[in-house]
C-alpha positions, -999 to +999 in steps of 0.1 A: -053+277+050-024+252+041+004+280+056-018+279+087-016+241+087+022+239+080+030+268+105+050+259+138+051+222+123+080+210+115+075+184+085+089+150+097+063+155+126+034+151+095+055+116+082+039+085+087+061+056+074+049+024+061+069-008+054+083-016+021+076-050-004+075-079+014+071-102-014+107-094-031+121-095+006+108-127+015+125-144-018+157-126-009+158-147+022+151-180+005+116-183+003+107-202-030+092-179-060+060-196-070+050-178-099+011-185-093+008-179-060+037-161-056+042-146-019+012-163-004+037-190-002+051-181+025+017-182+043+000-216+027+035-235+038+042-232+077+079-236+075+079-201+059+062-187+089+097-179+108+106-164+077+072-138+072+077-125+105+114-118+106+108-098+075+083-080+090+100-070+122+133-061+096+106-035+086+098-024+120+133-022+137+139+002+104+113+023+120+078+023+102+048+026+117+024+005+098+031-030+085+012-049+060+006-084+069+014-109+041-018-116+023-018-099-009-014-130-029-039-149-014-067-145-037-097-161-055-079-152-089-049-175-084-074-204-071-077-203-034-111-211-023-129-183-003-129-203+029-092-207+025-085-170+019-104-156+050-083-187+069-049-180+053-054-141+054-062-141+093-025-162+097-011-135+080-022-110+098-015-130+130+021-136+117+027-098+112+014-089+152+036-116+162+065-094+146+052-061+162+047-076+197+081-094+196+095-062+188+081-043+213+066-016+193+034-011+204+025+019+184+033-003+153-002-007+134-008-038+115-023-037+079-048-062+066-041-061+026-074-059+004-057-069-028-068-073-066-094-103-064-083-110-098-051-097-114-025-068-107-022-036-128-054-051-147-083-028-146-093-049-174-099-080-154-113-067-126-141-090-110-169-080-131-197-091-102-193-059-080-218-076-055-193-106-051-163-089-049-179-065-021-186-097-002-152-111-006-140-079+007-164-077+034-156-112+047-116-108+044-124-078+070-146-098+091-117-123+094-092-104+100-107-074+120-100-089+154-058-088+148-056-063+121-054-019+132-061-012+099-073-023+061-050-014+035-069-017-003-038-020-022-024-023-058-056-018-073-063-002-109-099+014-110-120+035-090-145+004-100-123-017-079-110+003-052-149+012-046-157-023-046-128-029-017-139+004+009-174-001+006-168-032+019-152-028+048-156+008+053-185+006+085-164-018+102-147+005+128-111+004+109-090+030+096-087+025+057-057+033+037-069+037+000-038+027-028-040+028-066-014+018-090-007+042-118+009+040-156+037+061-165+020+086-168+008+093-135-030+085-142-045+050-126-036+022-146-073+022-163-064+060-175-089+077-150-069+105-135-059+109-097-080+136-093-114+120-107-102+091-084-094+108-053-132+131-056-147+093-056-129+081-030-138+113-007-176+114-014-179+075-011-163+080+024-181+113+032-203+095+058-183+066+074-150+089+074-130+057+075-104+073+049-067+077+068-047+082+037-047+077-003-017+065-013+001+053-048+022+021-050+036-005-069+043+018-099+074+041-106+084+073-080+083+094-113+048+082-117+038+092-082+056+130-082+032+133-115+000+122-093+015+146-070+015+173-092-017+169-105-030+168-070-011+191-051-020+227-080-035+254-058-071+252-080-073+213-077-104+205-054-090+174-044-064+186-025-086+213-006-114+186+003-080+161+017-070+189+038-105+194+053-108+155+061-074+155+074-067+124+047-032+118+045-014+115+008+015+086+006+036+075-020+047+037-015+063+031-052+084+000-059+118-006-076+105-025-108+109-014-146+078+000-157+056-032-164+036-038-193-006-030-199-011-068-205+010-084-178+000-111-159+015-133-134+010-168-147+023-156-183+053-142-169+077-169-155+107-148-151+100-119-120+095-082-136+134-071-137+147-040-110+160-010-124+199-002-117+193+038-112+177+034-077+190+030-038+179+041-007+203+073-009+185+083-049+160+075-036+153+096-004+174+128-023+155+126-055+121+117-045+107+115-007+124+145+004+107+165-023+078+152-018+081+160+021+080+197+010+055+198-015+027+181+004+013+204+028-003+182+050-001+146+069+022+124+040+024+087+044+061+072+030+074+040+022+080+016-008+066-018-025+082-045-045+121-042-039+124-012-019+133-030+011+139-025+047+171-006+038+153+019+022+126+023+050+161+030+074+169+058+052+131+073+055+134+067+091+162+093+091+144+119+067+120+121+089+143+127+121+164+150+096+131+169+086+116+166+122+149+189+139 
């Protein structure tokens, strides 16, 4: 079955590429780094606006086709009021079609983030009310659903939380990209594997069929080829039932030294520090082209926190390199 799928196709035409981290990018070009809010800054103060959506069409002239609006920080767990979230997140999502339409992509999709409620890489603080955190997520897609193409549950750490996010906003007509975090180690952050992960994920969206792609992010490319290896062995069940659903598989990993079980943003005033072993040219040679061949079917690329629009240009060309 997967030679049948990959026959006659060559495999840059199965690439879908997502931005990188906007977060990183925005502080690169001045924007202040408040370390409780920290890129929802950029949203709550209007004189950052100009800033938001010229780092979102940097991403777009690079050549991606999906782009996250700037929301992920704006969350309940760093104090904004629910109110103000659904508000702020819209803006976001407002700022980031501004960015496609100014660019003239049109076939640019737009990304509402569903974020940690809480804390990031913190299965261990996820919102223990599953009914109120449904809700959140159910209004943020309400709010945003009128501007947004698509809802992107992002960063998260469970399959507690990640079902909390899609069953939220799974019925309300919008593609969903599903992303987990992982440890070193290539199982989620709270040590549930990718494969008992990806199995809930498929039978929780068995009847809405709202799932686009499962990707991994914010967490080392090493971690992700081990997810893919996991995912990807010929008697893994997850990988047969993806290729039935046509779900796509992604890998959107950052540029960050691994960071540590107990982190959290308030405690940490300095930003987690890059590693010095990774550029867009390591990257593409050691990582996304290899995963281009070992995933048989539709694969999503791009990056997170400090893989920025430099190394979504050198994707860009993969995929025409890999499309010839």
């Amino acid at each position: 079955m997967l030679r049948r799928v990959c026959k006659g196709m060559a495999v840059g035409s199965r690439i879908t590429l997502f931005d990188g981290g906007t977060g990183e990018e925005l502080f690169k070009r001045g924007v202040e780094e408040d370390r409780k809010i920290w890129s929802a800054v950029a949203i709550v103060k209007p004189e950052y606006h100009g800033t938001v959506v010229d780092v979102h069409r940097s991403y777009i002239e690079a050549g991606c086709d999906v782009v996250t609006a700037n929301n992920f920080g704006v969350t309940p767990g760093v104090g904004f009021a629910v109110a103000d979230m659904m508000e702020l997140s819209a803006k976001a999502v407002e700022l980031a079609k501004e960015a496609r339409d100014g660019a003239g992509r049109e076939h640019v999709r737009v990304a509402c983030s569903l974020p940690p409620l809480v804390e990031s890489y913190r299965p261990d603080l996820v919102m223990k009310d599953e009914v109120h955190g449904a809700d959140i997520y159910r209004q943020l897609g309400l709010a945003t659903a009128p501007d947004a193409d698509v809802f992107m549950a992002e960063t998260l750490s469970s399959v507690r939380e990640m079902s909390m996010a899609v069953r939220a906003v799974q019925n309300l007509g919008k593609p969903v990209f599903a992303s987990w975090t992982l440890r070193e180690d290539g199982r989620l952050r709270s040590g549930e594997t990718v494969t008992e992960a990806v199995l809930a994920l498929l039978e929780l969206t068995e009847t809405s069929q709202c799932l686009e792609g499962i990707i991994f992010n914010c967490c080392e490319p090493e971690s992700v080829s081990r997810a893919f290896n996991e995912l990807l062995t010929a008697d893994n069940p997850a990988r047969e039932r993806m290729l039935k659903r046509s779900v796509k598989l992604g890998a959107n990993p950052n540029a960050l030294t691994p960071v540590d079980p107990n982190w959290t943003l308030a405690e940490n005033p300095e930003p987690q520090p890059f590693r010095t072993d990774l550029n867009p040219s390591v990257f593409v040679t050691s990582f996304a082209r290899a995963w281009a061949h070992q995933i048989p079917f539709g694969l999503i690329l791009g990056g997170c926190c400090g893989l920025g629009p430099e190394y979504i240009s050198a994707l860009y060309k993969l995929r025409q390199d890999l499309s010839r």
